[in-house]
Backbone atoms as SQL, in Angstrom:
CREATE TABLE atoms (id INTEGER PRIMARY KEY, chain TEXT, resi INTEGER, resn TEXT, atom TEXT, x REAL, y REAL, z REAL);
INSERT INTO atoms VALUES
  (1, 'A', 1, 'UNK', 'N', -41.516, -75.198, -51.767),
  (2, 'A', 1, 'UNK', 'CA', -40.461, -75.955, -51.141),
  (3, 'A', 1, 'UNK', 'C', -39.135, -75.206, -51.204),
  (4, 'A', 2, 'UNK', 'N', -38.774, -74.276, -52.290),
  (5, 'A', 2, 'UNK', 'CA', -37.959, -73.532, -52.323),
  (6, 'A', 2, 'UNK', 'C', -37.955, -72.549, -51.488),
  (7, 'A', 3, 'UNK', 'N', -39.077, -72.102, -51.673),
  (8, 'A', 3, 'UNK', 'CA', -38.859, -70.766, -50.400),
  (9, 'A', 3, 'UNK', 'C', -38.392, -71.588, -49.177),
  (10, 'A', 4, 'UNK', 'N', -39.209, -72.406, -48.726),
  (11, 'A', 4, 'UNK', 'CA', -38.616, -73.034, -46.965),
  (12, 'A', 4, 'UNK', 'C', -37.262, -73.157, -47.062),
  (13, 'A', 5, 'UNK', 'N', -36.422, -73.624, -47.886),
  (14, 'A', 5, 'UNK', 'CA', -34.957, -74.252, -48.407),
  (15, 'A', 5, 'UNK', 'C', -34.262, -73.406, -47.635),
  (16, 'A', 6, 'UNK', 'N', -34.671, -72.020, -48.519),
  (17, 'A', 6, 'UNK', 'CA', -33.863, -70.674, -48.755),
  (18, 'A', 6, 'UNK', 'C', -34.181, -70.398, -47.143),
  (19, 'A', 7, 'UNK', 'N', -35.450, -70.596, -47.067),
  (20, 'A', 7, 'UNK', 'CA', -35.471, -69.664, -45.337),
  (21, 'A', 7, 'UNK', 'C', -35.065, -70.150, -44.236),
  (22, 'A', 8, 'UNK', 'N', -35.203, -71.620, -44.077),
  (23, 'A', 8, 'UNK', 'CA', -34.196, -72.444, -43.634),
  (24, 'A', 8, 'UNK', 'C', -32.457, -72.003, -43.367),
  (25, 'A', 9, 'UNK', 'N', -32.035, -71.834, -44.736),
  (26, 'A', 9, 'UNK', 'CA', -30.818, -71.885, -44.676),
  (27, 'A', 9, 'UNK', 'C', -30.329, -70.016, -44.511),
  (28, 'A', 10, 'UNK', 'N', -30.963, -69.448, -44.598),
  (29, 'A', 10, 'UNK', 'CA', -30.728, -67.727, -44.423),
  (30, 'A', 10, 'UNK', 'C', -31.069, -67.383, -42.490),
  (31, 'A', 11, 'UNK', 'N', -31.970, -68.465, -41.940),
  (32, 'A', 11, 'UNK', 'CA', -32.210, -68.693, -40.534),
  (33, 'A', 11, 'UNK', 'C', -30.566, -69.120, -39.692),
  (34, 'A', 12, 'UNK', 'N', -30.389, -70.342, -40.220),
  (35, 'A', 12, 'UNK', 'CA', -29.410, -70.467, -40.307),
  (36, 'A', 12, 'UNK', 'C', -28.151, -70.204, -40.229),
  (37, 'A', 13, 'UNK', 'N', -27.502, -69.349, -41.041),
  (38, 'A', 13, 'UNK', 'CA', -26.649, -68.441, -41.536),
  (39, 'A', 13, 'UNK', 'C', -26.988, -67.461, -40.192),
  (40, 'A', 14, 'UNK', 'N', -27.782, -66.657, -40.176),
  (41, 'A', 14, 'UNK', 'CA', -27.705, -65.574, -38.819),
  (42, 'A', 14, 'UNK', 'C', -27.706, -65.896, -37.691),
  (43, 'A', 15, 'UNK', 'N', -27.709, -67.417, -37.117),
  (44, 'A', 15, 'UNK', 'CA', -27.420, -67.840, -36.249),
  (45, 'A', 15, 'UNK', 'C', -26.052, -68.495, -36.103),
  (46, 'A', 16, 'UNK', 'N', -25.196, -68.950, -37.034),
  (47, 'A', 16, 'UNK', 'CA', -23.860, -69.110, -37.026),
  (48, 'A', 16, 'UNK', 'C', -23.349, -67.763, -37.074),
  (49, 'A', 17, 'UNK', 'N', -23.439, -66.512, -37.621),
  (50, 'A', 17, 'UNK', 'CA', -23.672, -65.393, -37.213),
  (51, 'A', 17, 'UNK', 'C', -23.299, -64.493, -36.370),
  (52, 'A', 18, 'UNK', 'N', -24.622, -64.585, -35.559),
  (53, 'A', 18, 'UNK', 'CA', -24.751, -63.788, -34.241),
  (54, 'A', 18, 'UNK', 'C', -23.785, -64.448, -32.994),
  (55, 'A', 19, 'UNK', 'N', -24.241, -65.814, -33.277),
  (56, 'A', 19, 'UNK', 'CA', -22.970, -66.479, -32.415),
  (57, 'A', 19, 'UNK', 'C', -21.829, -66.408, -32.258),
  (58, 'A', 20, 'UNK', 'N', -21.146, -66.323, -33.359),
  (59, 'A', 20, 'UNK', 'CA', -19.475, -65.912, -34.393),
  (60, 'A', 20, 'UNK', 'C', -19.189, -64.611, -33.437),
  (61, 'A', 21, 'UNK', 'N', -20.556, -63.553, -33.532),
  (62, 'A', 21, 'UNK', 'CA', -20.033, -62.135, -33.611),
  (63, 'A', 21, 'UNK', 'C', -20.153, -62.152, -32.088),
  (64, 'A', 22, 'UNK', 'N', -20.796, -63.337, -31.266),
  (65, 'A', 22, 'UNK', 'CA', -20.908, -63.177, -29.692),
  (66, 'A', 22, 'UNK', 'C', -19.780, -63.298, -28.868),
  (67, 'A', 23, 'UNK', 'N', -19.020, -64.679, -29.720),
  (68, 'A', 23, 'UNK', 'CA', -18.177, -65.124, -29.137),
  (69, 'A', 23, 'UNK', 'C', -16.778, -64.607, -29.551),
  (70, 'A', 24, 'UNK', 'N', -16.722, -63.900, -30.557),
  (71, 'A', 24, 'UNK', 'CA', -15.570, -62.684, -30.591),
  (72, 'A', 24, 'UNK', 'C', -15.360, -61.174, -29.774),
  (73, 'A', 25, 'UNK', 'N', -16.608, -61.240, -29.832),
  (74, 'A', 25, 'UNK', 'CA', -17.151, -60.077, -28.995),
  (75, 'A', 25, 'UNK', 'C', -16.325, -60.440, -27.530),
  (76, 'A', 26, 'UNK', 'N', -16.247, -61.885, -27.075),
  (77, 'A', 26, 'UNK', 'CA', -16.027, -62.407, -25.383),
  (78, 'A', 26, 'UNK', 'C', -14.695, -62.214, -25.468),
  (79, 'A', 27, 'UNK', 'N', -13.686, -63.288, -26.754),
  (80, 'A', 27, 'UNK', 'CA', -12.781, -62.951, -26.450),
  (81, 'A', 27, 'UNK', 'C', -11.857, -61.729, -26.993),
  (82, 'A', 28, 'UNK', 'N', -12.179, -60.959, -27.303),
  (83, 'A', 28, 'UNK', 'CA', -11.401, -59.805, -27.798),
  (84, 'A', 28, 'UNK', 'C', -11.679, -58.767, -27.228),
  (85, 'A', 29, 'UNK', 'N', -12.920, -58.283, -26.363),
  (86, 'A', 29, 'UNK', 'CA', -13.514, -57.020, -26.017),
  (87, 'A', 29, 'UNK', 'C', -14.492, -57.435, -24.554),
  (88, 'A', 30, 'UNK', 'N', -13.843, -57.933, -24.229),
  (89, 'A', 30, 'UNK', 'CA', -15.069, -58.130, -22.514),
  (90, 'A', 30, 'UNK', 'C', -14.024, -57.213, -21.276),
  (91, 'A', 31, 'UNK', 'N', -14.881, -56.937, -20.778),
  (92, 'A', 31, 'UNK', 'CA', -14.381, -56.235, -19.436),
  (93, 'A', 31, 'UNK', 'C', -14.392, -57.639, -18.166),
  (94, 'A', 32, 'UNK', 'N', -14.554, -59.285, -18.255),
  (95, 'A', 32, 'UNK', 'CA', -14.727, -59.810, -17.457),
  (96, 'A', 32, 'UNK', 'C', -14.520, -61.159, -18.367),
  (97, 'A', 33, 'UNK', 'N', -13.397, -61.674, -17.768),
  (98, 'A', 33, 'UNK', 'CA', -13.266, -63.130, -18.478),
  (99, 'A', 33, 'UNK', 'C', -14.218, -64.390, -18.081),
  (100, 'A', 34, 'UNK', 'N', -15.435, -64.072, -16.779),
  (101, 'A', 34, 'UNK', 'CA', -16.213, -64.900, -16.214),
  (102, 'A', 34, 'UNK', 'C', -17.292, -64.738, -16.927),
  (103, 'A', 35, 'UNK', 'N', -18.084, -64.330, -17.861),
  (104, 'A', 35, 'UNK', 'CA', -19.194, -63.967, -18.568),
  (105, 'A', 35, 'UNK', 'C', -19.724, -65.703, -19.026),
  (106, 'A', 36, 'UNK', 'N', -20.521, -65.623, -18.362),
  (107, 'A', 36, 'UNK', 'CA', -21.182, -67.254, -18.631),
  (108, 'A', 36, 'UNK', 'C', -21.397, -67.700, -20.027),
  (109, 'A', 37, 'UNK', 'N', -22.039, -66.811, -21.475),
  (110, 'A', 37, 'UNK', 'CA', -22.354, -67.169, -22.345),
  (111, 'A', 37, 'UNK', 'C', -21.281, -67.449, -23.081),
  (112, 'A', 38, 'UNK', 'N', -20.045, -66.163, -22.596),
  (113, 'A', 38, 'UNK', 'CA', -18.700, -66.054, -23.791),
  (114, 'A', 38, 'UNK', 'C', -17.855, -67.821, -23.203),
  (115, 'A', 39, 'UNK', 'N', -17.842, -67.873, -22.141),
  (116, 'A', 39, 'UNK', 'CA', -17.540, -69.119, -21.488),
  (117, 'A', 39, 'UNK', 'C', -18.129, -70.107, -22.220),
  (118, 'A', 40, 'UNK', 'N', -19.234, -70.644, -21.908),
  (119, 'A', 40, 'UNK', 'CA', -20.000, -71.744, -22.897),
  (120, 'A', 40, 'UNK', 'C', -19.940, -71.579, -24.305),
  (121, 'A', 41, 'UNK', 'N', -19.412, -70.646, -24.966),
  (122, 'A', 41, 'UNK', 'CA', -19.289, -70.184, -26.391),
  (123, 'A', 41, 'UNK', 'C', -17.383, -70.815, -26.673),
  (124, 'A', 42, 'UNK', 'N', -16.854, -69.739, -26.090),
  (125, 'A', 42, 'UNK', 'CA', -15.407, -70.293, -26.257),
  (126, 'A', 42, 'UNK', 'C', -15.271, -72.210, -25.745),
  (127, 'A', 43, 'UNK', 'N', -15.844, -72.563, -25.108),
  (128, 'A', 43, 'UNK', 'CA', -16.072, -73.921, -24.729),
  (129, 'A', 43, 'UNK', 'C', -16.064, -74.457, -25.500),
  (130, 'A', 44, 'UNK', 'N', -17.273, -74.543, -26.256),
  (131, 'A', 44, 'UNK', 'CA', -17.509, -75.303, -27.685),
  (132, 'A', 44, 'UNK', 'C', -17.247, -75.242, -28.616),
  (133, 'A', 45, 'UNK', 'N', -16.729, -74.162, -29.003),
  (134, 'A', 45, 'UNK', 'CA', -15.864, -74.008, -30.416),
  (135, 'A', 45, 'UNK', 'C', -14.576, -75.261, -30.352),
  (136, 'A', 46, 'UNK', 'N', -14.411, -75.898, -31.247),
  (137, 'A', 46, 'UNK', 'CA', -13.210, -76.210, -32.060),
  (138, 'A', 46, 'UNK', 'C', -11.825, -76.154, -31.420),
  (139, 'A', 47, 'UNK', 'N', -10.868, -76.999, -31.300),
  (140, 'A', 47, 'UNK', 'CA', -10.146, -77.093, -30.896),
  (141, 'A', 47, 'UNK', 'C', -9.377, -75.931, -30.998),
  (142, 'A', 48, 'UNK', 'N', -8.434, -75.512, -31.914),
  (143, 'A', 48, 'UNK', 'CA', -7.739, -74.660, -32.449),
  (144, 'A', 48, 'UNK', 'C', -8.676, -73.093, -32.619),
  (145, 'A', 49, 'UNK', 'N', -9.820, -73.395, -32.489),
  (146, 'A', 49, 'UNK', 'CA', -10.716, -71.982, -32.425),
  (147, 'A', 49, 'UNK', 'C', -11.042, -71.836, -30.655),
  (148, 'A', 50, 'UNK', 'N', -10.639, -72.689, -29.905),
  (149, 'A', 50, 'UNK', 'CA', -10.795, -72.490, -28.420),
  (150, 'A', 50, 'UNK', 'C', -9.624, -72.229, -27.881),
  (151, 'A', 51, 'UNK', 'N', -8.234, -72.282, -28.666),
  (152, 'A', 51, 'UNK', 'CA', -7.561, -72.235, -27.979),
  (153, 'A', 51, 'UNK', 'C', -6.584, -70.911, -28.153),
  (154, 'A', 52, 'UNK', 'N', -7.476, -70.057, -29.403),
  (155, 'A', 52, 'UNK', 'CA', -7.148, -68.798, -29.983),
  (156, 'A', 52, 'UNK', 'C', -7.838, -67.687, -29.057),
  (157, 'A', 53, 'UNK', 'N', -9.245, -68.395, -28.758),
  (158, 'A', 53, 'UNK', 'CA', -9.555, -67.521, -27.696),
  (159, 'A', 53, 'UNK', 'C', -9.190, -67.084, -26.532),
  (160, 'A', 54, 'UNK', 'N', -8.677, -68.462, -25.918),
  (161, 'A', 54, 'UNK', 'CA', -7.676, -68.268, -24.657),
  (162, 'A', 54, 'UNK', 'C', -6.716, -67.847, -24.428),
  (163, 'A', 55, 'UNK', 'N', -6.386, -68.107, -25.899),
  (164, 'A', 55, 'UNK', 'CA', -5.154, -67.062, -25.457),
  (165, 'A', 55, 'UNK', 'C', -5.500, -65.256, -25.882),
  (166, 'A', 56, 'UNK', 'N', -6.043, -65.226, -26.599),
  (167, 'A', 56, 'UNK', 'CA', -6.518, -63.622, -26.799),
  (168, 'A', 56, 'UNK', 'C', -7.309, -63.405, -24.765),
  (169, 'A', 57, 'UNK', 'N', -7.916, -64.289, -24.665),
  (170, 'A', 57, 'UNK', 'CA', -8.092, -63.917, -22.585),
  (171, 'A', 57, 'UNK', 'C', -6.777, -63.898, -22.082),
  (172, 'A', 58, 'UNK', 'N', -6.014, -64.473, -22.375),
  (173, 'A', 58, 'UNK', 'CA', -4.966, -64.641, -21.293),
  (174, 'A', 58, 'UNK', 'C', -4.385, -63.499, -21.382),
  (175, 'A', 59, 'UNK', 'N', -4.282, -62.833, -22.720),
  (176, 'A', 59, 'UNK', 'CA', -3.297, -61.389, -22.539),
  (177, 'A', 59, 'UNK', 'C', -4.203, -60.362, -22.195),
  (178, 'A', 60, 'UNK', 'N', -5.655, -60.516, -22.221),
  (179, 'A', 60, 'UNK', 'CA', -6.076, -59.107, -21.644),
  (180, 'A', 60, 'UNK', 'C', -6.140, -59.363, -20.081),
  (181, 'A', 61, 'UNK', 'N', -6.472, -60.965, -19.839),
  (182, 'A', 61, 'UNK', 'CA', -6.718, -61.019, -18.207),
  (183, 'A', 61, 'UNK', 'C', -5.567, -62.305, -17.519),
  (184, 'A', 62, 'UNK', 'N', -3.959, -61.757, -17.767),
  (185, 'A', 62, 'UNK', 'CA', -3.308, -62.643, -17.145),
  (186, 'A', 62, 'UNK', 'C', -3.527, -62.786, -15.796),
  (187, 'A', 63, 'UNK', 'N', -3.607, -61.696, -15.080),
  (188, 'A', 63, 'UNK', 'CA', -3.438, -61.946, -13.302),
  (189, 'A', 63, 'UNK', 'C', -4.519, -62.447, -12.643),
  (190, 'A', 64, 'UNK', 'N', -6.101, -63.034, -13.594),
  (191, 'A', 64, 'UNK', 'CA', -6.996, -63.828, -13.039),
  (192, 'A', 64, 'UNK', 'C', -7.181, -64.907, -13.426),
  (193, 'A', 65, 'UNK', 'N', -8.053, -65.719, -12.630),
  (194, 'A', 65, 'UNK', 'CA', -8.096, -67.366, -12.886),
  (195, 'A', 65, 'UNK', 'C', -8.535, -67.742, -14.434),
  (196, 'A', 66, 'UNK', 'N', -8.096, -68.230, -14.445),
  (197, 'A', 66, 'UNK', 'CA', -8.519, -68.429, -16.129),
  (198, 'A', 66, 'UNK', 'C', -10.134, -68.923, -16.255),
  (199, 'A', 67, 'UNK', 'N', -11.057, -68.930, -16.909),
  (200, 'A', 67, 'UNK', 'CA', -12.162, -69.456, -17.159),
  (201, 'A', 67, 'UNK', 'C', -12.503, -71.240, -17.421),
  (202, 'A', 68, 'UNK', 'N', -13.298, -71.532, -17.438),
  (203, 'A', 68, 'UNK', 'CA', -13.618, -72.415, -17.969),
  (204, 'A', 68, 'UNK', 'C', -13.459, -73.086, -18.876),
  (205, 'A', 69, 'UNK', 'N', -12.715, -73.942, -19.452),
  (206, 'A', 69, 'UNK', 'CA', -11.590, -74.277, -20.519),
  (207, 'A', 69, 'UNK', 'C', -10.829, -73.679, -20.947),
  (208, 'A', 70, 'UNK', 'N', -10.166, -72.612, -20.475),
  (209, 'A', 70, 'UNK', 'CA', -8.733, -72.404, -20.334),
  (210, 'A', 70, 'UNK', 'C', -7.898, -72.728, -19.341),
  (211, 'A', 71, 'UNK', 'N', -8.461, -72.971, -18.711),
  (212, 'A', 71, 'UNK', 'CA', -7.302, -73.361, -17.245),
  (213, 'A', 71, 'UNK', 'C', -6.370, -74.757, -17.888),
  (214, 'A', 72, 'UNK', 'N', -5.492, -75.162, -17.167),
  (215, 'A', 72, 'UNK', 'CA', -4.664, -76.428, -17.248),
  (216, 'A', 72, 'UNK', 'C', -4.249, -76.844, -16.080),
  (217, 'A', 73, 'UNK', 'N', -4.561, -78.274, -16.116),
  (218, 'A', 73, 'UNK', 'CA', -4.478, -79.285, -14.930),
  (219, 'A', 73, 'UNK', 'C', -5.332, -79.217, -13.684),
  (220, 'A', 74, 'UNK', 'N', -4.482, -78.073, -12.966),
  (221, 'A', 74, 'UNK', 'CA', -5.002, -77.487, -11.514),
  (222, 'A', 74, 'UNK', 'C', -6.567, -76.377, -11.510),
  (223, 'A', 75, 'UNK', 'N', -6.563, -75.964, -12.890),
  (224, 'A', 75, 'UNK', 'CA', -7.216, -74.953, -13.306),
  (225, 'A', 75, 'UNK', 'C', -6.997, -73.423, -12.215),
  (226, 'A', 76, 'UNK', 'N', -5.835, -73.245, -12.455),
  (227, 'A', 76, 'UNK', 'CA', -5.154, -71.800, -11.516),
  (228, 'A', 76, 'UNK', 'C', -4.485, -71.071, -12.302),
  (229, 'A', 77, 'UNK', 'N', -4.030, -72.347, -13.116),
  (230, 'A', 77, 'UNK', 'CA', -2.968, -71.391, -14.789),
  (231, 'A', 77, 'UNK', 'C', -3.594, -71.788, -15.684),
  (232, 'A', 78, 'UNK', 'N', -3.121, -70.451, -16.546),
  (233, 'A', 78, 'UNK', 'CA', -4.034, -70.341, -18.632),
  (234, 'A', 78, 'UNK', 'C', -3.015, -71.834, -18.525),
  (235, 'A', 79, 'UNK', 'N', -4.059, -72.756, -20.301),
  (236, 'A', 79, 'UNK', 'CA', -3.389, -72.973, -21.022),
  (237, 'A', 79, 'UNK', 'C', -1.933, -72.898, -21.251);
């Protein structure tokens, strides 16, 4: 029962993870602020963790439409 615990929770762990390292990966280093996964990733994160991302997009990609929960109101302007 211990082993499952442990493997469980080490499964786990590399999937909060890989995700972490996906969705930093989107907003800090993408050549394309439209990338569907980094989109649905920055989406769901956390208020204050979604809105760190957008703005780390907004300064590499001010002169395009903002993505998918970054836009505001009209969705034409960042955040």
């Amino acid at each position: 029962m211990k082993r499952l615990v442990r493997l469980l929770l080490t499964i786990a762990l590399a999937v909060v993870v890989l995700t972490g390292f996906r969705w930093y990966r989107y907003v800090t280093n993408s050549d394309s602020p439209y990338d569907e996964i980094g989109i649905t990733l920055n989406n769901s994160m956390p208020g204050p963790i979604n809105s760190w991302g957008c703005a780390k997009l907004k300064n590499t990609f001010a002169n395009s439409l903002p993505p998918y929960g970054c836009g505001a109101g009209d969705a034409t302007q960042w955040k």
